[in-house]
N, C-alpha and C positions, 0 to 999 in steps of 0.2 A: 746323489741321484743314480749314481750307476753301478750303487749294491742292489743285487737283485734277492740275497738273502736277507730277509726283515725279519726271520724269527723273533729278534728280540723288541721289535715294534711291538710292544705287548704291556699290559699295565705288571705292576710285582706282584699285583694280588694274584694274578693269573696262575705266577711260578708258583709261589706260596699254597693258592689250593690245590695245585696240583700234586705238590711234595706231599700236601695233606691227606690229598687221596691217595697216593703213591703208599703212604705207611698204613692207607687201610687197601690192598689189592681187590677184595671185596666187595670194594664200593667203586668199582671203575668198572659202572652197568654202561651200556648204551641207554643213550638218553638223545633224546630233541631238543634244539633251541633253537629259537624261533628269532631272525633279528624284523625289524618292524620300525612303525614309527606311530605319532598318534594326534598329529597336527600339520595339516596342510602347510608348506612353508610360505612366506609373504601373502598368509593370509588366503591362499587362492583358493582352488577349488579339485587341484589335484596336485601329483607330484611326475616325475619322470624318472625310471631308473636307470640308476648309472653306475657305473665302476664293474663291471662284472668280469670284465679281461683284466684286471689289476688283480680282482680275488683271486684268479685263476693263477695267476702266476707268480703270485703270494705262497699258495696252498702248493703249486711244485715245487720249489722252491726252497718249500719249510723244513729246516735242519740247523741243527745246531753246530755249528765250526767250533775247531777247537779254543779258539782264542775268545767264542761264546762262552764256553763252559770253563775255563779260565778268567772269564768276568766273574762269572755267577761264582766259581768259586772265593771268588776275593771280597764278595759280600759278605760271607760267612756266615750262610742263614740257610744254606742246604747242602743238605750229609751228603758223602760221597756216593751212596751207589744210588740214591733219587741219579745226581748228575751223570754215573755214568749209564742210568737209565735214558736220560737228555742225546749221551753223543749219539743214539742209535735213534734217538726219536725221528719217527715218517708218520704221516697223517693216514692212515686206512679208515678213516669212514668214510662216509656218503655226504654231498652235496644238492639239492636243489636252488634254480633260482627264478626269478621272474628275470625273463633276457633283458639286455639295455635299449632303453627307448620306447618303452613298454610304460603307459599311462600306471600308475598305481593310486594307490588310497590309503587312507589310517586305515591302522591295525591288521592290514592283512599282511603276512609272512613274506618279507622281500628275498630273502635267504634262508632257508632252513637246513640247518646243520644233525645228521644223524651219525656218531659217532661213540667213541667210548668217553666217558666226560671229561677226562685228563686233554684228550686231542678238540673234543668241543669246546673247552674252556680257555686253554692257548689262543686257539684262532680267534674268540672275540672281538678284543680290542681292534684289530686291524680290521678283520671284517668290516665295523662299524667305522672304523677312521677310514677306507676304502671308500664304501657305501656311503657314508653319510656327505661326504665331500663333493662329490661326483655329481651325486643325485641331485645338492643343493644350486649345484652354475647348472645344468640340463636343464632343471625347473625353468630359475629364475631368465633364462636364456628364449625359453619358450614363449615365456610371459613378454619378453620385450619384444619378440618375434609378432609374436601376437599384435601388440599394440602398431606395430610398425605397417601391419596391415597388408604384408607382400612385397614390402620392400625388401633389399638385401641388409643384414645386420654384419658388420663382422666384428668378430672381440678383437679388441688392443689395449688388456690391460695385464699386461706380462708386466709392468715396472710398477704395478700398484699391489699387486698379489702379496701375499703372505709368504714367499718365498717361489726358489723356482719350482716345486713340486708340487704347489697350491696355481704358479703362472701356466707351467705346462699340462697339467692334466685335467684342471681350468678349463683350457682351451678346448682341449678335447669332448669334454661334457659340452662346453657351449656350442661347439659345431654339432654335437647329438643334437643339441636342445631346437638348433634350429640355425643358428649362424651358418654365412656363405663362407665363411673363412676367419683365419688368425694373423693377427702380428707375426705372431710367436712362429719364429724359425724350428726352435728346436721339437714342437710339436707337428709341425708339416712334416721334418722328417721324421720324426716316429712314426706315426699316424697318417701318414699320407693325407692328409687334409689341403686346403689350399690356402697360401698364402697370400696375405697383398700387406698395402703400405703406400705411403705417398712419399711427402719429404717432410720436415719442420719447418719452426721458425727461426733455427739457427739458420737451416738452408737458407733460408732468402736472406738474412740479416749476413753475410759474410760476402753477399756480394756487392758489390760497389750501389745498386738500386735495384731494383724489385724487378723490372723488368729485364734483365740483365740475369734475375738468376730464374726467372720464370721461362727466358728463354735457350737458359743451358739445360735445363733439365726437359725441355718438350725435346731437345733436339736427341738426348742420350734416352728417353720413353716416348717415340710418337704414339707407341701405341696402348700406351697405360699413362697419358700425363692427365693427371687431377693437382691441381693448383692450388696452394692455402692461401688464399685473398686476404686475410685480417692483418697479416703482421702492422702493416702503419693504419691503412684503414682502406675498410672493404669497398665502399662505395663507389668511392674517389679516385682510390688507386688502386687496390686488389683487381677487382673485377675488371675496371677499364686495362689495365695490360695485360691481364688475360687473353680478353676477348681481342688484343692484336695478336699476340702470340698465335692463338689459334688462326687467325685469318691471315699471318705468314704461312703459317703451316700450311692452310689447303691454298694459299696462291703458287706455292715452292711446289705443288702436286702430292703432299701427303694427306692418303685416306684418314678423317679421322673415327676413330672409332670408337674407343673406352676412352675418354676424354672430358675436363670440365672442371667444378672447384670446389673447394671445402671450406666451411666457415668452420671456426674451432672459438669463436666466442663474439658476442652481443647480443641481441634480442633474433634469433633465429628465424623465428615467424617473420617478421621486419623485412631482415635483410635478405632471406631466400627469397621473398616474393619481389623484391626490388631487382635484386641479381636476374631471376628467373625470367623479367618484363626487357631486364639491358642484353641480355644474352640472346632471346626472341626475336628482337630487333637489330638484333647484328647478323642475323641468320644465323643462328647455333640453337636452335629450338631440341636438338637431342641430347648437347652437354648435360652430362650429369650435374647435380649439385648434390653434395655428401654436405655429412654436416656430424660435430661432434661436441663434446664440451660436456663433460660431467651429466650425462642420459642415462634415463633408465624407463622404464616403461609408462612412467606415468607422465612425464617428460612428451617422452613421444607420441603418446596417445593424444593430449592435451596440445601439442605442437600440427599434429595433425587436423585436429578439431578445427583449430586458427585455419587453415588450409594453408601452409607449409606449405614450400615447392620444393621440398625435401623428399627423394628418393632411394637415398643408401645413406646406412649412418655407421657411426664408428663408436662403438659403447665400451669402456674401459672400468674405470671404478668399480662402480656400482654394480656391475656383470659379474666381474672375476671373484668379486668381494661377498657378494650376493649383501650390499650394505645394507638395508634396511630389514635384514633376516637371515642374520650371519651363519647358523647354525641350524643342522636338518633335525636332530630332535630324535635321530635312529637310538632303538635299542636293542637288546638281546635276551631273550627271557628263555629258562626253562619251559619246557615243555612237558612232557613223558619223560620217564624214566621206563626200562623196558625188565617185566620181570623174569623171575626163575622160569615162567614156562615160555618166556619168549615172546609175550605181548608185553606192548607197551602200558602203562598204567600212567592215564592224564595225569596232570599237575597243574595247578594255578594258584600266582599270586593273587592276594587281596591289594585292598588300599580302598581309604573310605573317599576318595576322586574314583566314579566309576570309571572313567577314560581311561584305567592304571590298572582296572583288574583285567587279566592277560586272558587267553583263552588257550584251553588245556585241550592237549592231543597233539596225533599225528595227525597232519591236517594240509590241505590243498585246496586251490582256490578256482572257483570258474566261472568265468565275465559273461555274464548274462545281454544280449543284442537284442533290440529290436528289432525285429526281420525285416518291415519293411522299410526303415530308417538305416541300418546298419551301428544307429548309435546304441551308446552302453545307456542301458536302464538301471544294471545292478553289478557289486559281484556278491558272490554266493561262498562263504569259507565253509568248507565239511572237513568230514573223516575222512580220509585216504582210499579206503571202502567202499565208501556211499557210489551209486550209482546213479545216474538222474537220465532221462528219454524228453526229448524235444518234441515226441508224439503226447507225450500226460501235461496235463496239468500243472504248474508250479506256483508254490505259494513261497512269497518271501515275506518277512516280519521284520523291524527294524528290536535286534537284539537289545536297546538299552530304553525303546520304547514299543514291547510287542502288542499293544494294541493297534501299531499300524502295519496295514498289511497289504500288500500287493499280489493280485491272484493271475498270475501270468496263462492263457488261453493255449490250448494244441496248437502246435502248429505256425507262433505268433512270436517265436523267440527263436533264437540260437543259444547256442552254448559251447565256450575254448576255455579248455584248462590252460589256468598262466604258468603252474610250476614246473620247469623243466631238470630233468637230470642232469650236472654238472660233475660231478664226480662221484665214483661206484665205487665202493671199495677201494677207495685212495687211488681209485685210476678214472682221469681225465675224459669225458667221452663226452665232451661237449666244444665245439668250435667256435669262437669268438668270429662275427662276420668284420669286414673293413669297417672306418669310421663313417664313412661318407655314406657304408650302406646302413648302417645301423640308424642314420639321418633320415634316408631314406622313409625306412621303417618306420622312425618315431613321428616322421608326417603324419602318417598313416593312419597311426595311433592316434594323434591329435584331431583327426578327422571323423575322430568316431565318439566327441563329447561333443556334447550341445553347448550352444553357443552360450549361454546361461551358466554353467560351467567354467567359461571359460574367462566371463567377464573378470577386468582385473580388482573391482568393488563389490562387495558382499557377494558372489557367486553360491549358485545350487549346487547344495552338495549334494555326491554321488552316494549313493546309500551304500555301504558293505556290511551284508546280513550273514547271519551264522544258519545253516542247516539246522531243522528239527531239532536232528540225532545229539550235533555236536551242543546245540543250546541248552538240550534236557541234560548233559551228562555236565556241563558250565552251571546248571543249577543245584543242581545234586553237588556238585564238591562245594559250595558255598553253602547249602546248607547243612552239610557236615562241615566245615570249617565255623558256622554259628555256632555248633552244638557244642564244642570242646569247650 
């Protein structure tokens, strides 16, 4: 984790067509590639982006060490001056991206790479192992946020992760997505996020009885003690020395204030409302009750339904892992190629799954508001070009079904372009804000899809429409691509 050069995070196809282009000089045009996705993850109804400070610092970073190009040499599958074309490689094209925390959709451009195709072809794989990773805990983070209804979430699934580079930057996404904080030590220090934590079950199990170690630990946190009631059993004996613990505590004169207990396994619904009636009645009507144990959104949604006296939960597995939807589905397509006189000349793939044929051009996207809602009605993909007025009329058409159409009224819309500059000419001119503000922001963002949208069961999808211009020019190269 504490190589900051990844160049060689990259698949062999990569090198390979590069050395390919490399023996044709020719054919190393600038071209677009578009990375993207083309299925909501867990089913839902949108996605959230994430990783765009990891690309950035991926893409500084990219060069090849010599003890790289002493790998690749001992491969034996690339001539010598493709490699000593490698020691001198630096990335000089251009970047856009949609910033992190930023609501997205299928098929519109999360990243878009303008570049010579040697240097846009390198940075795929990572791009998309960045991007796809990130994106997929922010989602699914969002989603348990969601369900939780305003409660505080925090992730703590740093020892279930797919290692520590999947547990830490996990985290990171999950506190975009929506969490109040981490487990995980090592990302509060990166990232400045906040951390919490209770004790275990070893805690209380190494002391001589429960009470005993329920009251070493209020004494060393008066002001962060939350207590795990289950080790022998909650009812009986968790909760009952609790609630003395705590009524030493304010009879000795300590204010209590983040305080109260965590159930980490039984029938949850059950035992919070039982807990939450012995608690009431002891006069502790503010103690928290957290609650944990193998959750994830539908868990909670369904816990809540019950009326749960569950107010902060602690999601591990199933957050970090994004279990039931392990993989975001990003990809990377051609776009343009740009010719002899310096325009771009579209590209599109086929595939007889329309979801698959890609849409050609240099292209840019812009999220269509209802004015006087503020939520999104649409987004809008064009040409780079195109220019649109919030005083005219707008018509949008659903590109894989244009007989539906939507005729947006003067005056009755907004319009924000998502693509931002990230790097110009191989130089950085974009700043990555804190994590907690990028949290901020992705509220924000979340606040602007309908709640329909957002449900975690068959949810309204958000339409993303192609411009006139860009649709007639998507139909035209398919039917030249019939014709051959």
């Amino acid at each position: 984790m504490d190589r900051q050069n990844l160049t060689l995070l990259t698949d062999l196809y990569e090198l390979t067509m590069m050395q390919g282009y490399f023996r044709n000089m020719d054919r190393n045009e600038t071209v677009i590639f578009d990375a993207f996705y083309r299925s909501n993850p867990n089913g839902g109804g949108y996605a959230i982006s994430a990783g765009l400070d990891q690309l950035i610092k991926y893409i500084k970073e990219l060069h090849f060490a010599p003890q790289d190009i002493e790998y690749l040499a001992g491969l034996q599958i690339f001539d010598q001056d493709f490699l000593d074309y490698l020691a001198d490689f630096r990335f000089s094209g251009s970047i856009y991206a949609i910033p992190e925390g930023t609501v997205i959709f299928p098929r519109e451009p999360i990243v878009k790479v303008i570049a010579p195709i040697m240097e846009a072809q390198l940075v795929e794989t990572a791009i998309l192992n960045i991007m796809n990773h990130q994106s997929l805990i922010a989602t699914k983070a969002s989603r348990v946020c969601w369900a939780a209804r305003g409660d505080g979430i925090m992730e703590f699934g740093l020892r279930r992760a797919q290692g520590p580079d999947a547990g830490t930057y996990g985290a990171r996404a999950a506190v975009i997505g929506g969490c109040i904080g981490t487990s995980n030590v090592l990302c509060g220090q990166l990232f400045h996020v906040p951390v919490k934590g209770t004790h275990a079950h070893s805690w209380i199990m190494s002391f001589p009885d429960e009470y005993t170690a329920f009251k070493t630990y209020a004494e060393m946190y008066p002001s962060a003690c939350i207590l795990l009631v289950d080790t022998y059993d909650t009812l009986k004996s968790g909760v009952p020395n609790a609630i003395r613990v705590f009524q030493e505590m304010r009879d000795s004169g300590v204010t209590l204030t983040s305080y109260g207990i965590r159930l980490d396994s039984g029938d949850l619904a059950y035992l919070s409302k039982k807990a939450r009636k012995m608690l009431d009645e002891a006069g502790f009507s503010d103690a928290i009750i957290s609650a944990s144990n193998d959750l994830d959104e539908y868990l909670i949604d369904s816990l809540k339904v019950q009326g749960a006296a569950i107010t902060s939960w602690g999601v591990g597995t199933n957050l970090i892992t994004s279990k039931d939807w392990p993989a975001f589905g990003g990809v990377y397509k051609l776009a343009a190629i740009m010719g002899e006189d310096g325009k771009f000349i579209p590209k599109i793939k086929l595939s007889e799954n329309s979801e698959k044929v890609t849409n050609p051009g240099n292209k840019t996207i812009y999220r269509i508001y209802d004015k006087e809602t503020g939520k999104i009605k649409a987004d809008l993909i064009c040409l780079v070009d195109e220019t649109f007025s919030e005083e005219e009329p707008l018509l949008l058409f659903d590109p894989l079904e244009p007989w539906k159409k939507t005729k947006c009224k003067p005056g009755t819309y907004t319009m924000r372009e998502l693509l931002k500059p990230v790097f110009v000419d191989g130089e950085c001119v974009y700043e990555s804000p804190e994590v907690m503000d990028i949290r901020d922001y992705c509220q924000k963002e979340l606040s602007t899809l309908w709640d329909e949208t957002r449900r975690l069961i068959n949810p309204q999808k958000v339409y993303v429409d192609l411009s006139n211009k860009l649709y007639q020019i998507k139909i035209a190269l398919l039917d030249q691509m019939s014709e051959k």
